[in-house]
ZADRENBA-329736 format. One record per residue (C-alpha): residue in three letters; x, y, z. Coordinates in nm, 2 decimals. Each point is the difference from the previous one (the first is absolute). Example, Ala and Ser with C-alpha at 12.3 -4.5 7.8 and 13.67 -1.06 7.14 Angstrom:
BEGIN
<'ALA' <1.23 -0.45 0.78>>
<'SER' <0.14 0.34 -0.07>>
***
This chain:
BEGIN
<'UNK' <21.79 19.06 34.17>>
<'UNK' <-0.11 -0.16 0.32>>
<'UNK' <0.06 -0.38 0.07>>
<'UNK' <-0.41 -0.07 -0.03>>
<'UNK' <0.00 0.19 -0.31>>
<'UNK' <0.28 -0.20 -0.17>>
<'UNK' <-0.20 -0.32 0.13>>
<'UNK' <-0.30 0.07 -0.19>>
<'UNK' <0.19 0.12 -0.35>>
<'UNK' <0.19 -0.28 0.03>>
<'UNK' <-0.31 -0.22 0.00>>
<'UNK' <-0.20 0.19 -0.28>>
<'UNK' <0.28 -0.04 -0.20>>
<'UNK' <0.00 -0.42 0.09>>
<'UNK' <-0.35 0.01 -0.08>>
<'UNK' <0.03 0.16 -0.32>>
<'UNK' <0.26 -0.25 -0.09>>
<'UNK' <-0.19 -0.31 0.12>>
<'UNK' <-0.32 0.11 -0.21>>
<'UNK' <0.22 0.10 -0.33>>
<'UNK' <0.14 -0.36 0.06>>
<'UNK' <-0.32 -0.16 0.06>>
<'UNK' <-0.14 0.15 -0.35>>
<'UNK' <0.29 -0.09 -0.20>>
<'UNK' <-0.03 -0.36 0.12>>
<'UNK' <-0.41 -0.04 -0.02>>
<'UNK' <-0.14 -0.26 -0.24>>
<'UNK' <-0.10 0.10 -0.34>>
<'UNK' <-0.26 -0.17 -0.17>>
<'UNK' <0.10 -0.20 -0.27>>
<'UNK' <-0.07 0.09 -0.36>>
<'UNK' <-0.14 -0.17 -0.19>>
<'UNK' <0.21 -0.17 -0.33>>
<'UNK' <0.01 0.20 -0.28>>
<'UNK' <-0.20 -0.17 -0.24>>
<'UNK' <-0.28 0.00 0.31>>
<'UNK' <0.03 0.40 0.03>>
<'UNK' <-0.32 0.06 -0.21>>
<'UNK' <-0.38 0.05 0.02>>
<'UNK' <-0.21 -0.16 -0.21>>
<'UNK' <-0.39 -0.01 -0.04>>
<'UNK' <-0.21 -0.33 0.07>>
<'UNK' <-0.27 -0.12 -0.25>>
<'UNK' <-0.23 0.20 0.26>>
<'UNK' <0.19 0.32 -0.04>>
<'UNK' <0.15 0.00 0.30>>
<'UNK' <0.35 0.14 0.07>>
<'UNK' <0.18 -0.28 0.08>>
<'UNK' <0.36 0.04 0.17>>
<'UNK' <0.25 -0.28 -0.15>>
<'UNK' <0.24 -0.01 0.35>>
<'UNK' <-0.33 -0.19 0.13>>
<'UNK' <0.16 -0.30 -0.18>>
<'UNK' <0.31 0.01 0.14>>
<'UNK' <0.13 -0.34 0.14>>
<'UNK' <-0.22 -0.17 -0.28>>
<'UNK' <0.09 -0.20 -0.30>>
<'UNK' <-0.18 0.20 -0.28>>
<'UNK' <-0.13 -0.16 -0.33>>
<'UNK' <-0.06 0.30 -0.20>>
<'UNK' <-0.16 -0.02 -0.36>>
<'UNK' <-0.17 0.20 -0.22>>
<'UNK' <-0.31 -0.12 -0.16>>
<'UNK' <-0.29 0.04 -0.19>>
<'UNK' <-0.35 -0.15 -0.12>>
<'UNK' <0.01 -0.05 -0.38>>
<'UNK' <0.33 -0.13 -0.06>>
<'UNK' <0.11 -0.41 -0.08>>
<'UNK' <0.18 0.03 0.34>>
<'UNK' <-0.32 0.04 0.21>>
<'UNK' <-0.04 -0.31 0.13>>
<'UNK' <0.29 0.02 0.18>>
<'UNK' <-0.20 0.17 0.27>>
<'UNK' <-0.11 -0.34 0.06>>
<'UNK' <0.36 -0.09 0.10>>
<'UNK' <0.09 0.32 0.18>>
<'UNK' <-0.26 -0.08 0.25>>
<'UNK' <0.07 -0.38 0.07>>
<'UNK' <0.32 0.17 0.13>>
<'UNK' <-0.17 0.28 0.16>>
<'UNK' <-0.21 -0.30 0.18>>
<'UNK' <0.30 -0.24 0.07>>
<'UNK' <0.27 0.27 0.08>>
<'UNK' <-0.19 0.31 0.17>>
<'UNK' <0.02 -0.16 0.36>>
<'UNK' <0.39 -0.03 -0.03>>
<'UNK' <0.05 0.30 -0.13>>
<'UNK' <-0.08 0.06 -0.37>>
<'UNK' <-0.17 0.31 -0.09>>
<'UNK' <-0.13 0.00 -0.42>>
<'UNK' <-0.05 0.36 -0.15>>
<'UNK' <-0.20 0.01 -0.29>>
<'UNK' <0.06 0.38 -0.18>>
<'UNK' <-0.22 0.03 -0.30>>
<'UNK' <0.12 0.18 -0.29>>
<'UNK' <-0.16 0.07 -0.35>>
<'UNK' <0.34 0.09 -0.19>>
<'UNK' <0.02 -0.34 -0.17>>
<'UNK' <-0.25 -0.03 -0.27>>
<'UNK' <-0.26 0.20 0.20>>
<'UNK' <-0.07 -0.33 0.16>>
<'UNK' <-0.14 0.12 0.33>>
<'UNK' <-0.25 0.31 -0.09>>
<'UNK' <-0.23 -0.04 0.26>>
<'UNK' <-0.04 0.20 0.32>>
<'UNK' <0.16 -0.09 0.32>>
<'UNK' <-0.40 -0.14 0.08>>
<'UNK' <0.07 -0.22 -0.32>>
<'UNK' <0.27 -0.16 0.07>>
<'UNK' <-0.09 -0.02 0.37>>
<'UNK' <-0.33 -0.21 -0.09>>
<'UNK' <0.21 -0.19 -0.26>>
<'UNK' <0.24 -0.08 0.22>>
<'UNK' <-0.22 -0.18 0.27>>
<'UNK' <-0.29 -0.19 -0.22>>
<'UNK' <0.23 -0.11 -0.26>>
<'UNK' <0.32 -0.09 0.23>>
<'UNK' <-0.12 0.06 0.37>>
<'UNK' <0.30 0.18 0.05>>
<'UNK' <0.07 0.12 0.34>>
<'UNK' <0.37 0.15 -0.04>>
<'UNK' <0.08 0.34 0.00>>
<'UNK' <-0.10 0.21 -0.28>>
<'UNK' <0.05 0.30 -0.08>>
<'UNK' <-0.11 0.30 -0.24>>
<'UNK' <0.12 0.00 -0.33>>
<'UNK' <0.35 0.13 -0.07>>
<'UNK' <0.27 0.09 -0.32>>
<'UNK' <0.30 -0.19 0.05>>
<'UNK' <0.15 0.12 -0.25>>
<'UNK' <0.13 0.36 -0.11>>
<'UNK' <-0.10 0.01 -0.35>>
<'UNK' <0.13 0.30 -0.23>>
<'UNK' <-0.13 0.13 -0.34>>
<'UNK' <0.20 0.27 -0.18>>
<'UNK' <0.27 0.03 0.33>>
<'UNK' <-0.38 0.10 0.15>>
<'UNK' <-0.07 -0.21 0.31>>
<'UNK' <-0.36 -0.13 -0.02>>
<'UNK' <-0.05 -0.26 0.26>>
<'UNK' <0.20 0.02 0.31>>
<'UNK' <0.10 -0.34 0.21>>
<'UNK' <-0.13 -0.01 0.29>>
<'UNK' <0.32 0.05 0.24>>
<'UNK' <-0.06 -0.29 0.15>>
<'UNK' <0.05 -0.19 -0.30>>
<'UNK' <0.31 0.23 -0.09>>
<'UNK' <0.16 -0.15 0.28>>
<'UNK' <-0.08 -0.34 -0.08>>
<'UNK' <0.09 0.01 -0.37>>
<'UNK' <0.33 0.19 0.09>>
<'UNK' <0.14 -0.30 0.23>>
<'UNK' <0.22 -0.24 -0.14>>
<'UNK' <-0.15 -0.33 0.04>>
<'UNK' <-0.05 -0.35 -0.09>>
<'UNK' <-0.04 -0.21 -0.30>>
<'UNK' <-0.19 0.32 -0.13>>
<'UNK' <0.26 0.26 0.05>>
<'UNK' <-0.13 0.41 0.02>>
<'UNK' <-0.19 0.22 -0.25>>
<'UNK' <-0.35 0.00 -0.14>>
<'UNK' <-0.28 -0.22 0.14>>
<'UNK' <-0.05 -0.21 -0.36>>
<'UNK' <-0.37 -0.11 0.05>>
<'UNK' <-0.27 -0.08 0.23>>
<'UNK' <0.06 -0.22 0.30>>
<'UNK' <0.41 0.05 0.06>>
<'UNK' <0.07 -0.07 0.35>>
<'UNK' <0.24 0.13 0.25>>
<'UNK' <0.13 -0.14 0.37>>
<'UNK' <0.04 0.21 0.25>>
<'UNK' <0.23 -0.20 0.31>>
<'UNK' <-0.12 0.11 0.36>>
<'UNK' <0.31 0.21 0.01>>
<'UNK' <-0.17 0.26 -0.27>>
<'UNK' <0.21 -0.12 -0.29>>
<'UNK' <-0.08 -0.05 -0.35>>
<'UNK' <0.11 -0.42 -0.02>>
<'UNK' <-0.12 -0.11 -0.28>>
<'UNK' <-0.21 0.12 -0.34>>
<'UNK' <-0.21 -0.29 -0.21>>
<'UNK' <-0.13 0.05 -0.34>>
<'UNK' <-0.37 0.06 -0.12>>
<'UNK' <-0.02 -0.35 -0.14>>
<'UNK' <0.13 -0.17 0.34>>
<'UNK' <-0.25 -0.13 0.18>>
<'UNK' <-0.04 0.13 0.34>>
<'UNK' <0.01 -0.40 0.13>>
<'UNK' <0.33 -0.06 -0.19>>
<'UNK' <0.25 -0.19 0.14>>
<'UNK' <0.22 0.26 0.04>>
<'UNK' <-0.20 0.30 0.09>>
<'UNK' <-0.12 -0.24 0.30>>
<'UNK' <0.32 -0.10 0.14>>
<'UNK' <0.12 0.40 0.02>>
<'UNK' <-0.31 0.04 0.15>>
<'UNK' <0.04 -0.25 0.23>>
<'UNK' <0.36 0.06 0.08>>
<'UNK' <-0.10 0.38 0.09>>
<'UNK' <-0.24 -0.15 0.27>>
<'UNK' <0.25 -0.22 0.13>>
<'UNK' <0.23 0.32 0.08>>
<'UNK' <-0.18 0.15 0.33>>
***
């Protein structure tokens, strides 16, 4: 093999190398946390991609229209309006597995929502979120969402079963399940607003 020839393998071969290298080092992009790798469908009916929240402190509750709870929209928007700006993001997921308390249409509960409460949060289409089984038959799936949500140990609440309307989970900006409050604690608590408000503080 000639000198010139040698040259140019020997460079080929660099190259190779250099671009194999290159590849293996190249930025990945960063997937989302587990609990966020899910699509969900807004009140609209729109696909909605959960990683869009990522980096957000999530307020996520589901609700509906006829139950003793309702009111408590009122409270889920005074945070939505006193903690969006820093952060917060409020999900509202409809769900007609307790009681049949929300049988309306998505249109329903959209025009519910805004004369009665003048919600502006996020809400979203209704939802199971819970597996429920009748003679070892599944009949109503969890969404998978909510699977992961109600399969993360958390606290005071603990895993397992969403118990009623209007249980409420925090989600940190880091994607992780911190905290799980029950149906009858108001979204204002005390407690539920200083999780909230240390998840903020974390940037």
């Amino acid at each position: 093999m000639s000198k010139w020839n040698t040259l140019l393998l020997t460079g080929v071969v660099a190259a190779c190398i250099s671009t194999v290298y290159a590849a293996d080092k190249a930025p990945t992009a960063e997937k989302a946390p587990a609990v966020l790798e899910h699509k969900v469908k807004n009140i609209a009916g729109q696909e909605v991609d959960l990683s869009k929240y990522k980096g957000k402190v999530l307020l996520v509750v589901n609700v509906a229209s006829r139950c003793g709870l309702t009111d408590q929209y009122e409270q889920l928007q005074g945070l939505h309006d006193k903690y969006s700006d820093k952060g917060l993001a409020v999900m509202g997921f409809p769900c007609n597995q307790f009681g049949k308390q929300e049988p309306g249409s998505e249109a329903d509960i959209a025009a519910f929502c805004t004369k009665d409460y003048g919600v502006k949060f996020d809400m979203f289409s209704k939802l199971n979120v819970n597996t429920i089984k009748k003679d070892g038959k599944v009949i109503e799936e969890a969404d998978p969402f909510y699977q992961s949500l109600t399969s993360t140990e958390t606290k005071p609440a603990g895993k397992g079963n969403i118990t009623w309307n209007f249980e409420k989970f925090v989600i940190g900006r880091n994607g992780e399940v911190v905290a799980r409050f029950a149906p009858r604690t108001s979204p204002d608590d005390a407690e539920v607003v200083k999780v909230i408000e240390a998840e903020l503080a974390k940037k």
